[in-house]
C-alpha positions as protocol buffer text, in pm:
chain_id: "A"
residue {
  index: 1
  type: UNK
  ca { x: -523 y: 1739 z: -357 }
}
residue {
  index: 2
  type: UNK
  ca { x: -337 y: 1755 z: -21 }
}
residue {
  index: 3
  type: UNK
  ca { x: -281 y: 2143 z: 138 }
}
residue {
  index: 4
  type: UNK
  ca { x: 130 y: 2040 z: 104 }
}
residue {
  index: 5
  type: UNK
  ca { x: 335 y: 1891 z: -102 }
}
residue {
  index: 6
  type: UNK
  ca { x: 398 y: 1520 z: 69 }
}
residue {
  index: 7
  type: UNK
  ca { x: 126 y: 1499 z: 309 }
}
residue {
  index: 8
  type: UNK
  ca { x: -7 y: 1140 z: 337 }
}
residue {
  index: 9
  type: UNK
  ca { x: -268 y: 1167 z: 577 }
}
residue {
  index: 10
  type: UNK
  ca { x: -597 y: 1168 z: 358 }
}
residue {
  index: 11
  type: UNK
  ca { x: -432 y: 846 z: 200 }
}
residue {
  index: 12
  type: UNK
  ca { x: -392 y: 630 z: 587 }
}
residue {
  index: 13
  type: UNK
  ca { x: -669 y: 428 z: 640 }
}
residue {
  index: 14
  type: UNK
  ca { x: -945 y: 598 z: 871 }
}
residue {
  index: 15
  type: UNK
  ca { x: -1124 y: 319 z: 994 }
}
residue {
  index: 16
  type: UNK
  ca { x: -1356 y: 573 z: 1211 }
}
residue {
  index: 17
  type: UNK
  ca { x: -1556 y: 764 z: 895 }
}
residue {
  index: 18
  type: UNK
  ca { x: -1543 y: 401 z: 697 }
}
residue {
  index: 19
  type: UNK
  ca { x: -1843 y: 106 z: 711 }
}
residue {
  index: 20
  type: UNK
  ca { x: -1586 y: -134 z: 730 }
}
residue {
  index: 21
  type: UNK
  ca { x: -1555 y: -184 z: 333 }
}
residue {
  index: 22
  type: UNK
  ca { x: -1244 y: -400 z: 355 }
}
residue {
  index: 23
  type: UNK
  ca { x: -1424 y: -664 z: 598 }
}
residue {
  index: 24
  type: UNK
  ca { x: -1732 y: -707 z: 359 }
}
residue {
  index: 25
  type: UNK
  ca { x: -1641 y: -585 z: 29 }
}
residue {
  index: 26
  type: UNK
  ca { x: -1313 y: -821 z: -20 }
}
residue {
  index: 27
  type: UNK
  ca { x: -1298 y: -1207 z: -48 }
}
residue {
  index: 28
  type: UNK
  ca { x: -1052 y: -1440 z: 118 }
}
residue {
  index: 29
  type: UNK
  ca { x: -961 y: -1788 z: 153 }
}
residue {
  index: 30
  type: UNK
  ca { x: -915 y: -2012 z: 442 }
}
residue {
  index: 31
  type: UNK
  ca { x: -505 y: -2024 z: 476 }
}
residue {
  index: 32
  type: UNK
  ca { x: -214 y: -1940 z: 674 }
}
residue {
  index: 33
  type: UNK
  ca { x: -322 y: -1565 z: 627 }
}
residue {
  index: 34
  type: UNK
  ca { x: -728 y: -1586 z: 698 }
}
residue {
  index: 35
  type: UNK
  ca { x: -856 y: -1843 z: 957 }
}
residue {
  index: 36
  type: UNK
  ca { x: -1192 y: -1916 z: 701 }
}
residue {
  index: 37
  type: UNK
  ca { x: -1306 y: -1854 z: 388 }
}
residue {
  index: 38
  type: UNK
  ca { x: -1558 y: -1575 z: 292 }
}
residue {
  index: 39
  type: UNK
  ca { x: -1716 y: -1458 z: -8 }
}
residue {
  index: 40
  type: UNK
  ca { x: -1666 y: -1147 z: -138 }
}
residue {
  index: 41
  type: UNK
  ca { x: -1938 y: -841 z: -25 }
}
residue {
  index: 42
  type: UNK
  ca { x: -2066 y: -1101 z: 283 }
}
residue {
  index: 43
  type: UNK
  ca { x: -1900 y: -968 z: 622 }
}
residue {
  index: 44
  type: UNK
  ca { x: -1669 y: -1133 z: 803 }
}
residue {
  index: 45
  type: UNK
  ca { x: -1775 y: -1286 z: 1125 }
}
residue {
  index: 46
  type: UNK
  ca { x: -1564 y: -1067 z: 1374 }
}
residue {
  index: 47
  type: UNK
  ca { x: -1725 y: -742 z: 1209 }
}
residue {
  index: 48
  type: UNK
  ca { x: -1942 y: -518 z: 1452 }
}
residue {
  index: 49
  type: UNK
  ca { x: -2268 y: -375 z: 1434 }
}
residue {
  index: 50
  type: UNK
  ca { x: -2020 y: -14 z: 1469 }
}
residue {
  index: 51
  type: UNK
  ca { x: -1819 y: -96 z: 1129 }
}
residue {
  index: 52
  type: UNK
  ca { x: -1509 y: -205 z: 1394 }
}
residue {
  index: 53
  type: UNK
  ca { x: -1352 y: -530 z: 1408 }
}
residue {
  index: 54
  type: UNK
  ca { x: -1404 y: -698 z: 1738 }
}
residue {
  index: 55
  type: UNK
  ca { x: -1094 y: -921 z: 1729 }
}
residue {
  index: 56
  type: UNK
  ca { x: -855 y: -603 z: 1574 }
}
residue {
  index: 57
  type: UNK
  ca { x: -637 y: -649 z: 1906 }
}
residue {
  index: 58
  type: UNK
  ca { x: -539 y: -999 z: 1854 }
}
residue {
  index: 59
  type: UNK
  ca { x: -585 y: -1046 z: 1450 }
}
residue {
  index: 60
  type: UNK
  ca { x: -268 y: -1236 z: 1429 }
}
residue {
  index: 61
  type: UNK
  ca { x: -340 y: -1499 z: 1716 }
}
residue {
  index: 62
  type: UNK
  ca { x: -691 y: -1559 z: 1593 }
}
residue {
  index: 63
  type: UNK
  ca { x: -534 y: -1668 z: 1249 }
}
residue {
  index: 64
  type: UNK
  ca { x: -596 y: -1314 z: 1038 }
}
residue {
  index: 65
  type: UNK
  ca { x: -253 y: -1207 z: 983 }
}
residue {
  index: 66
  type: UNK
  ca { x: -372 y: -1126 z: 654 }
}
residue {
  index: 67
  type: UNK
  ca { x: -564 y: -866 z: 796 }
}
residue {
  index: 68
  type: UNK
  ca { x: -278 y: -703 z: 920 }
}
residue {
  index: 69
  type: UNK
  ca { x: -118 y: -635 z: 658 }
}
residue {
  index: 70
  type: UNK
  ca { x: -392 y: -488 z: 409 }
}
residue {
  index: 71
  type: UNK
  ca { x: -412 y: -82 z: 384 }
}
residue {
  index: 72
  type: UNK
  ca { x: -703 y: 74 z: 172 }
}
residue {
  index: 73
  type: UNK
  ca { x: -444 y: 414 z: 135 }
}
residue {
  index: 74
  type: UNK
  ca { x: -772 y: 541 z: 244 }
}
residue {
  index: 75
  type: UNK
  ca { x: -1023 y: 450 z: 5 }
}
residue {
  index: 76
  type: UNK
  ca { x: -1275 y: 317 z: 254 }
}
residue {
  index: 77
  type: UNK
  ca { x: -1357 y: 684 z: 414 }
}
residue {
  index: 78
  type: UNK
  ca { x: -1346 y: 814 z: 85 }
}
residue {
  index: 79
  type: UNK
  ca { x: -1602 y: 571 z: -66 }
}
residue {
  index: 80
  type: UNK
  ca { x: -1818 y: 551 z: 207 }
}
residue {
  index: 81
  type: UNK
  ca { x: -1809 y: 956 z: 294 }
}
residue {
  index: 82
  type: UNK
  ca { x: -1734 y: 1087 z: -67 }
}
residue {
  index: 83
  type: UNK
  ca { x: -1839 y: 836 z: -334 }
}
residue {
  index: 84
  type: UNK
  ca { x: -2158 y: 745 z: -150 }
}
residue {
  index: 85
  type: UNK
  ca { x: -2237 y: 1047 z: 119 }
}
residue {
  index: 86
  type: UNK
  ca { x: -2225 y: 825 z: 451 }
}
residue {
  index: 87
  type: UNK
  ca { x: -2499 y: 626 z: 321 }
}
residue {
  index: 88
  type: UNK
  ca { x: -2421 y: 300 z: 500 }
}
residue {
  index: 89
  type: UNK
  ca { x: -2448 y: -1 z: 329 }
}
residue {
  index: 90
  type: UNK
  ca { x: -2671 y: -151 z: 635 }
}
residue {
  index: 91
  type: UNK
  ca { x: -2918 y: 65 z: 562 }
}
residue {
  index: 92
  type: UNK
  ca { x: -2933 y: 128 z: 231 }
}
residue {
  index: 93
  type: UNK
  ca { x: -3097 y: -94 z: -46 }
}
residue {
  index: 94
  type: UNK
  ca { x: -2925 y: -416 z: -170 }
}
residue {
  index: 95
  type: UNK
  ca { x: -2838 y: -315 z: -491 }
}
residue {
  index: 96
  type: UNK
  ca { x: -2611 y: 25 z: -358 }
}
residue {
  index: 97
  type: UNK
  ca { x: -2451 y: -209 z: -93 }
}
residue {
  index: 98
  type: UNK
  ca { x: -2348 y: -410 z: -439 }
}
residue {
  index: 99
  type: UNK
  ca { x: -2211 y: -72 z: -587 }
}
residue {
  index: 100
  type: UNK
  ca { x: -2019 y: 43 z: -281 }
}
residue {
  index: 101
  type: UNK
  ca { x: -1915 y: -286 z: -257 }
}
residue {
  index: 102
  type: UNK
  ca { x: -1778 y: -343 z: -673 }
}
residue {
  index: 103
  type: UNK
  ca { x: -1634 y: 19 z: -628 }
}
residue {
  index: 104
  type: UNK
  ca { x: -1418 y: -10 z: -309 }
}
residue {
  index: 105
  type: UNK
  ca { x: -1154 y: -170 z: -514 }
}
residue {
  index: 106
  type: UNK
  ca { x: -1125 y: 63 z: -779 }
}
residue {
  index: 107
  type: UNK
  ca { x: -1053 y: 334 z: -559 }
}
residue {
  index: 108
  type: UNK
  ca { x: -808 y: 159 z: -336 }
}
residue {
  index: 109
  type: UNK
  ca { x: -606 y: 115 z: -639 }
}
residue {
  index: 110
  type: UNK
  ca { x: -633 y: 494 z: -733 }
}
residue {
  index: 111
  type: UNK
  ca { x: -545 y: 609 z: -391 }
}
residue {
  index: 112
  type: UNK
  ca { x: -220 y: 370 z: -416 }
}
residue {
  index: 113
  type: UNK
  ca { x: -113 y: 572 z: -728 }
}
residue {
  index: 114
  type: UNK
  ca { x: -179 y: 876 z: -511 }
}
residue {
  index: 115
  type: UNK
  ca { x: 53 y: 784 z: -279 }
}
residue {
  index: 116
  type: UNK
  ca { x: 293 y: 660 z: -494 }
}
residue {
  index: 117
  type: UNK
  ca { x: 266 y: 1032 z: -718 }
}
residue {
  index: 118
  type: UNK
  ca { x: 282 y: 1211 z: -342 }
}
residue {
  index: 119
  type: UNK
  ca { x: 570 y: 1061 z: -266 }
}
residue {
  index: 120
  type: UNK
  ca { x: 716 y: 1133 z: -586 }
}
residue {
  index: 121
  type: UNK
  ca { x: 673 y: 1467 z: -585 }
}
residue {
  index: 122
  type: UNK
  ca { x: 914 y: 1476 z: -249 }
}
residue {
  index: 123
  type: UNK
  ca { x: 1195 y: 1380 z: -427 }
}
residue {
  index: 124
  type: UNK
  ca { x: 1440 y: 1676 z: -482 }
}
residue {
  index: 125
  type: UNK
  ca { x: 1592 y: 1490 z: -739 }
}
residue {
  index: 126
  type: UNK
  ca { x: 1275 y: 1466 z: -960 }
}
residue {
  index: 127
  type: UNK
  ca { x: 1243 y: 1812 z: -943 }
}
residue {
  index: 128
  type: UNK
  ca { x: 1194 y: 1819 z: -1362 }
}
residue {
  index: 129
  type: UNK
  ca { x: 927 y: 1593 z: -1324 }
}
residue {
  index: 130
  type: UNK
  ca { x: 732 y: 1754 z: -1078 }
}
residue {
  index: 131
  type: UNK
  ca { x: 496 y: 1954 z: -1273 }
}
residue {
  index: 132
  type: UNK
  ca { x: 389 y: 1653 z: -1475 }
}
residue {
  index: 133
  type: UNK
  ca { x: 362 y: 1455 z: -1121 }
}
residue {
  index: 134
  type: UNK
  ca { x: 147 y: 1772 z: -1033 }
}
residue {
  index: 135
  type: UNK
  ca { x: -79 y: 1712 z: -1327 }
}
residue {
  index: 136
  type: UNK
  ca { x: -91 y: 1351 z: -1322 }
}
residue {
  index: 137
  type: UNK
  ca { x: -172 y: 1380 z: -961 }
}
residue {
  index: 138
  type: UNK
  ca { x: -450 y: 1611 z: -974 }
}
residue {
  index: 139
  type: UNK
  ca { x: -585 y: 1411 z: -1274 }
}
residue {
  index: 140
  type: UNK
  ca { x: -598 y: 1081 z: -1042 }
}
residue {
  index: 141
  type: UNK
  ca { x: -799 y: 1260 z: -702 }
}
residue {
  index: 142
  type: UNK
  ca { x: -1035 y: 1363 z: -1008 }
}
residue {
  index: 143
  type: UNK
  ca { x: -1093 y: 1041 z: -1090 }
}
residue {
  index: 144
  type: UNK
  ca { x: -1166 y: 893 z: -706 }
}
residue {
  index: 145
  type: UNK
  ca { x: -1438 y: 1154 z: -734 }
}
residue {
  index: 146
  type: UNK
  ca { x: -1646 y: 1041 z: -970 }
}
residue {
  index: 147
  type: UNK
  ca { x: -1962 y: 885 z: -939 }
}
residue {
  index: 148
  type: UNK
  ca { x: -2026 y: 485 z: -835 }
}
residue {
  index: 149
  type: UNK
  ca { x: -2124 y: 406 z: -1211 }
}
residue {
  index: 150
  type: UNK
  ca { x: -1832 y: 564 z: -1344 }
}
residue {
  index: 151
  type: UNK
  ca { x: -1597 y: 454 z: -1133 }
}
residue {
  index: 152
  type: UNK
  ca { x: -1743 y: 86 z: -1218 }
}
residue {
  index: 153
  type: UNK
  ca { x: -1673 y: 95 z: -1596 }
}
residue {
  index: 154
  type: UNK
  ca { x: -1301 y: 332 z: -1490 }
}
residue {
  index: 155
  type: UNK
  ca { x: -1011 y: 165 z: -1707 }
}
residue {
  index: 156
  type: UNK
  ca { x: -775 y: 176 z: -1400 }
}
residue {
  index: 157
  type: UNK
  ca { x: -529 y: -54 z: -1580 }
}
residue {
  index: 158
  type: UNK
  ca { x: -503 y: 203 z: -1854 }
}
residue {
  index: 159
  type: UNK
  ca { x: -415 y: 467 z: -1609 }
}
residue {
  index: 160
  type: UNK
  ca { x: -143 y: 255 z: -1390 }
}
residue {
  index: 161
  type: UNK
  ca { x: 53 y: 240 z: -1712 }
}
residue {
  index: 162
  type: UNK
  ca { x: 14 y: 629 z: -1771 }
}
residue {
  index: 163
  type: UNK
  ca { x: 137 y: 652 z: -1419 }
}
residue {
  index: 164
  type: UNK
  ca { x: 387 y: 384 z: -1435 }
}
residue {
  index: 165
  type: UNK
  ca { x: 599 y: 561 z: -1725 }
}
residue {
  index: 166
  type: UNK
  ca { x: 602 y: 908 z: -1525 }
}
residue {
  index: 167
  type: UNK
  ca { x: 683 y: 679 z: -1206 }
}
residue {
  index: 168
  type: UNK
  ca { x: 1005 y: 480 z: -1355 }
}
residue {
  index: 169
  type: UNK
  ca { x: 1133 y: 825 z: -1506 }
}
residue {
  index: 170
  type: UNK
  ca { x: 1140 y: 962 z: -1126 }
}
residue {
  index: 171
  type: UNK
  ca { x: 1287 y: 622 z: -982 }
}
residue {
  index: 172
  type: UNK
  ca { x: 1617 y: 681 z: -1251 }
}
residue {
  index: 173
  type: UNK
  ca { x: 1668 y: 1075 z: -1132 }
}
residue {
  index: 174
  type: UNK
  ca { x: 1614 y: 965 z: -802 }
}
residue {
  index: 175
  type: UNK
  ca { x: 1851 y: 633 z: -778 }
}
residue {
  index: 176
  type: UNK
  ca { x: 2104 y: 833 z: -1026 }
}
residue {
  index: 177
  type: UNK
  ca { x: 2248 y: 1049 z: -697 }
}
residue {
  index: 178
  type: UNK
  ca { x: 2329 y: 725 z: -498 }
}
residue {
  index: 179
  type: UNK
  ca { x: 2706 y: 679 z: -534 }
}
residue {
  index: 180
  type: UNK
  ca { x: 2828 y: 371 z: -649 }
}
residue {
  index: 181
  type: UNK
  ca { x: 2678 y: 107 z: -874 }
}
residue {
  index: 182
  type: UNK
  ca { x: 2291 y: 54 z: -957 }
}
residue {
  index: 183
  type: UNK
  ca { x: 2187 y: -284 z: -909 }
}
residue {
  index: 184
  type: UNK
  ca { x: 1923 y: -349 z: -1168 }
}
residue {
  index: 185
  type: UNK
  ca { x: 1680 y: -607 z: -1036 }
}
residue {
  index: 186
  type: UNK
  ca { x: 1378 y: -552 z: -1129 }
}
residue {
  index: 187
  type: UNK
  ca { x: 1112 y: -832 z: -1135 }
}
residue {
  index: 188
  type: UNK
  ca { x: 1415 y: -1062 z: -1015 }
}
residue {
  index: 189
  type: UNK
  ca { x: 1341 y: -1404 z: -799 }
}
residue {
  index: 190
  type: UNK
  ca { x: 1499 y: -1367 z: -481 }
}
residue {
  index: 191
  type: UNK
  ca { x: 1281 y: -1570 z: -308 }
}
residue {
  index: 192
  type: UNK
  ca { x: 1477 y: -1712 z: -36 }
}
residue {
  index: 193
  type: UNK
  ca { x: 1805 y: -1541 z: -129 }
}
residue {
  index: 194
  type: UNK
  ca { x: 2074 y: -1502 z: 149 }
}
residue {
  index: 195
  type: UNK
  ca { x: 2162 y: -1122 z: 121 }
}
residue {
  index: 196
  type: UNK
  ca { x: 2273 y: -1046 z: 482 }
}
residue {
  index: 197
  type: UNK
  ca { x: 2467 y: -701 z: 456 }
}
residue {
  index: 198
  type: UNK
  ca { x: 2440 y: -712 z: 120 }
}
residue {
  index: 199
  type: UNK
  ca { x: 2480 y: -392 z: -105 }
}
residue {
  index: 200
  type: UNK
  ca { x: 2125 y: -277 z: -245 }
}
residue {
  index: 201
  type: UNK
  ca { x: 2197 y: 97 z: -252 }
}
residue {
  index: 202
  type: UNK
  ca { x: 1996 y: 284 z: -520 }
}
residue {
  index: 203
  type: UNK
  ca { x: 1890 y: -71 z: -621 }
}
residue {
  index: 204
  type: UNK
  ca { x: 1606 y: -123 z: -901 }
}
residue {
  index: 205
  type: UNK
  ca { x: 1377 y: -329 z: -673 }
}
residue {
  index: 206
  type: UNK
  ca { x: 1065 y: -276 z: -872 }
}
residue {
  index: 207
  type: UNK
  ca { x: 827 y: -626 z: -877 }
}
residue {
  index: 208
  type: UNK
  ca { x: 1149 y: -817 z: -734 }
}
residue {
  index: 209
  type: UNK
  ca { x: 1025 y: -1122 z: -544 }
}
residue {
  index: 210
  type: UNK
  ca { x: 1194 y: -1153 z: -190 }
}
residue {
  index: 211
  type: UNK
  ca { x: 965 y: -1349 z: -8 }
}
residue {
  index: 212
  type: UNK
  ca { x: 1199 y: -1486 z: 265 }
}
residue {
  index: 213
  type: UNK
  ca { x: 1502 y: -1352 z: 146 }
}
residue {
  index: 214
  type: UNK
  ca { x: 1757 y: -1278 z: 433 }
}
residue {
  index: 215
  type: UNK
  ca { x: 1840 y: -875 z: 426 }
}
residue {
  index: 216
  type: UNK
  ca { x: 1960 y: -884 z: 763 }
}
residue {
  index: 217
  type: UNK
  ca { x: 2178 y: -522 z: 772 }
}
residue {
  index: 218
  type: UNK
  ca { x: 2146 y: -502 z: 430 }
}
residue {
  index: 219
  type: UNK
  ca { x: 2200 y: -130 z: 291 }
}
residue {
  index: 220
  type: UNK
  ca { x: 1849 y: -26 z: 112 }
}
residue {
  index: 221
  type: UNK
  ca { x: 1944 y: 330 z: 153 }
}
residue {
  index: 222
  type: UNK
  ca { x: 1785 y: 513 z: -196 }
}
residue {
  index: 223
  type: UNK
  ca { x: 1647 y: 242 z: -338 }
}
residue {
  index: 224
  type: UNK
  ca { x: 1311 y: 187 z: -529 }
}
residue {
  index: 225
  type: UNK
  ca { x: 1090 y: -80 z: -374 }
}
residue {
  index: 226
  type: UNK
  ca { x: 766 y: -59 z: -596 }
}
residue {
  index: 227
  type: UNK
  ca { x: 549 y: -356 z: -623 }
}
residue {
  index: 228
  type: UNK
  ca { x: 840 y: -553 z: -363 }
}
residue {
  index: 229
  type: UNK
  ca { x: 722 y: -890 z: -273 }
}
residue {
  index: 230
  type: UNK
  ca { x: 838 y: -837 z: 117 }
}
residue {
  index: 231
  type: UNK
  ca { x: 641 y: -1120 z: 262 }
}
residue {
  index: 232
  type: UNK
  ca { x: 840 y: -1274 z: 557 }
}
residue {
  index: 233
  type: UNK
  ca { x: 1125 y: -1070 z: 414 }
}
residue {
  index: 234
  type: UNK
  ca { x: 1377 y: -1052 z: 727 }
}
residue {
  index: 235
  type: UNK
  ca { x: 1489 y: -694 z: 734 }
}
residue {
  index: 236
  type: UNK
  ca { x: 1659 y: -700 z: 1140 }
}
residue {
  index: 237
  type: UNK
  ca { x: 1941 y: -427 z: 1119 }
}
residue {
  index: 238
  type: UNK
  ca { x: 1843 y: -324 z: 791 }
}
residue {
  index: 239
  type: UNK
  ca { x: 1911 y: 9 z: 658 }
}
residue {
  index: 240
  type: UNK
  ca { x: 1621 y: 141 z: 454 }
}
residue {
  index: 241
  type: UNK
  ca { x: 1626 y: 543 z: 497 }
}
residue {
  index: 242
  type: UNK
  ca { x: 1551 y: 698 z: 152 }
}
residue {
  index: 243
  type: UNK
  ca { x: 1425 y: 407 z: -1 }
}
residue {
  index: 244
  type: UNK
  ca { x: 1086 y: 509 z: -184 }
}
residue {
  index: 245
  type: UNK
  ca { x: 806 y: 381 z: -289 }
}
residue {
  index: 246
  type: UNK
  ca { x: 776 y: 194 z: 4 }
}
residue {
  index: 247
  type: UNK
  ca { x: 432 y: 101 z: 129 }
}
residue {
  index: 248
  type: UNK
  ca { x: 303 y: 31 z: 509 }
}
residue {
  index: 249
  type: UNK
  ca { x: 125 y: -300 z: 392 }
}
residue {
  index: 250
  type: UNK
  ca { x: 444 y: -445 z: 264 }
}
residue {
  index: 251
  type: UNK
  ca { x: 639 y: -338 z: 568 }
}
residue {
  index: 252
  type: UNK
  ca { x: 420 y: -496 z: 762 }
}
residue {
  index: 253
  type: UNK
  ca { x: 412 y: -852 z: 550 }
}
residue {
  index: 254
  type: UNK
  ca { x: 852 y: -863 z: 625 }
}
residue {
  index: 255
  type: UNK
  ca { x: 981 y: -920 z: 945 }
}
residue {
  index: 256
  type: UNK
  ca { x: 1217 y: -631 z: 1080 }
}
residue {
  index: 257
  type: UNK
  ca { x: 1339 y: -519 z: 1429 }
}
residue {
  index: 258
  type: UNK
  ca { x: 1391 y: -195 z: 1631 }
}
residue {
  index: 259
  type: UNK
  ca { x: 1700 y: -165 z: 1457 }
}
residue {
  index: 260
  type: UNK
  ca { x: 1574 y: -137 z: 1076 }
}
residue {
  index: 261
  type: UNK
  ca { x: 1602 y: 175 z: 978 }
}
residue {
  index: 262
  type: UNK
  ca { x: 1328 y: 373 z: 789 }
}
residue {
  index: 263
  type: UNK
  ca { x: 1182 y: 652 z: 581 }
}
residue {
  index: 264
  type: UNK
  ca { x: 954 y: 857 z: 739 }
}
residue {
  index: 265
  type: UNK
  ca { x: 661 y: 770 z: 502 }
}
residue {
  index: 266
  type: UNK
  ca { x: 605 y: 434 z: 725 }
}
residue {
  index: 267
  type: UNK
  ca { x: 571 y: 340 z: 1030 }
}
residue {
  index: 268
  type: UNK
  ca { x: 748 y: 31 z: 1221 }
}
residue {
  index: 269
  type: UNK
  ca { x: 474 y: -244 z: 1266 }
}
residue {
  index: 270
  type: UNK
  ca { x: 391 y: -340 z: 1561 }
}
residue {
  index: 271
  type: UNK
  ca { x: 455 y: -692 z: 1569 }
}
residue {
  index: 272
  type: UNK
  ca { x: 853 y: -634 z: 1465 }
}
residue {
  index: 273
  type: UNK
  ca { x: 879 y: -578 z: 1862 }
}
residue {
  index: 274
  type: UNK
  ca { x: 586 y: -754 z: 2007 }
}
residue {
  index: 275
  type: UNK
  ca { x: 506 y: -1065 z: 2116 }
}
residue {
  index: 276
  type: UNK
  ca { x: 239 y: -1253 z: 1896 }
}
C-alpha cells in the first residue's frame, strides 16, 4: 500500500480532500467531551458550507474536547475520494449520503489496523513476521477498496481477530529485547494508579485502563500500548521512545509536557504546552 515500508501519511487525517464525514456521520452526547447532543449522520452545528469546522481553533474552550481527540487514520479522504469518487454528500441523493455515512466507520476501523500492521512491519525485531504482516497488510488496503455495499455487510470484527493474533505475536519479539523484566498487564485497572517513575519497560499494556493514572517520569521505553485507555493519563517527564502501537488520538486524550518523550509515529498535542 504505502511506496515504503513505515510511511503513515495516507493513514493522517486529510481534512482538505474529506466532506467532513466525522462531523455528520458520527453521533455524540451532550457531556464533558461534546457541548450538545447530535444524532448520528445530522451535522454538527459548527460545520461549514466548505466541509471545515468553524470553531476548529478553539474546540476545547467551546466544550468539544472530544473533538480533539478523534483521528479517522484517514478514512474520511479515502471514503469520500475513493469509496465514493468526490461525490459529496450535499449534493448527492439522500439515500448515498446514508451509505457514505453507514460506511465511514467501517473504514476508519480498517485504516486503524493499517496503521497498527505499518507500524509493525518497522520493528526489526519482528523481522520473521514481516512477510505475513506484508500479506495481511495488503489484504486489509484491499478491503478499504471495496465498494459502499460491500463494505456495509464487511465482517470487520472477524478480521481484527485475524489481525490481532499476527499483532500479539509481533508485540512478544518486539518486548522480548527490552532488558529486564516484562510486566504483564494487559487489560489491567489502573485507573487512578500512582505510578510516578515507575518501571513499565517492555510492559504488556494492551487494553490496560489508566484513565488518570499518575506516570509522571515513568519509563515506557519498548512497551506495547494497544487499545491503552490514556484519558487524562498524566505522562509530564515521561519516557515513551519505542513504545508501539501508540496512536495520536490517545496521546492526545493524556496529559503530557514538553518533557515526555516520544516515538516518532506521533506527534506532541498541542494543548500539552498551550494554554486552553
Amino acid at each position: 500500500m504505502q511506496d515504503h515500508p513505515g510511511d503513515l501519511t495516507d493513514l493522517r487525517g486529510d481534512c482538505a480532500n474529506c466532506f467532513g464525514l466525522c462531523c455528520v456521520a458520527l453521533p455524540f452526547t451532550a457531556s464533558a467531551d461534546f457541548a450538545q447532543d447530535k444524532a448520528a449522520g445530522t451535522p454538527c452545528r459548527n460545520l461549514q458550507d466548505d466541509h471545515r469546522c468553524g470553531i476548529h481553533a478553539r474546540l476545547r474552550q467551546s466544550g468539544y474536547s472530544g473533538c480533539t481527540v478523534y483521528d479517522c487514520f484517514g478514512a474520511g479522504q479515502k471514503v469520500s475520494q475513493v469509496t465514493f469518487a468526490g461525490e459529496d454528500w450535499r449534493t448527492g441523493d439522500r439515500e448515498r449520503a446514508r451509505r457514505m455515512f453507514d460506511v465511514f466507520p467501517v473504514v476508519r476501523q480498517l485504516h486503524e489496523l493499517l496503521w497498527y500492521l505499518t507500524e509493525a512491519l518497522t520493528l526489526p525485531a519482528a523481522s520473521p513476521l514481516h512477510p505475513e504482516l506484508r500479506e495481511l497488510l495488503d489484504a486489509t488496503d484491499a478491503l478499504t477498496r471495496r465498494t459502499p455495499e460491500e463494505l456495509a455487510t464487511l465482517d470487520v470484527a472477524a478480521h481484527r481477530q485475524q489481525v490481532n493474533v499476527l499483532l500479539l505475536k509481533t508485540s512478544e519479539l518486539a518486548r522480548a529485547g527490552v532488558r529486564g523484566r516484562k510486566k504483564n498487564r494487559r487489560g489491567a485497572d489502573l485507573m487512578g494508579a500512582r505510578l510516578k517513575g515507575a518501571d513499565l519497560s517492555g510492559a504488556n499494556l494492551r487494553g490496560a485502563y489508566l484513565i488518570a493514572a499518575d506516570l509522571t517520569g515513568a519509563d515506557l521505553r519498548g512497551a506495547d500500548l494497544i487499545g491503552a485507555d490514556l484519558r487524562d493519563t498524566d505522562l509530564t517527564d515521561a519516557d515513551l521512545t519505542g513504545a508501539f502501537f501508540l496512536t495520536q488520538p490517545q496521546l492526545n486524550a493524556a496529559r503530557g509536557s514538553a518533557g515526555t518523550r516520544l516515538p516518532g509515529s506521533v506527534s506532541r498535542p498541542v494543548h500539552w504546552t498551550a494554554e486552553v
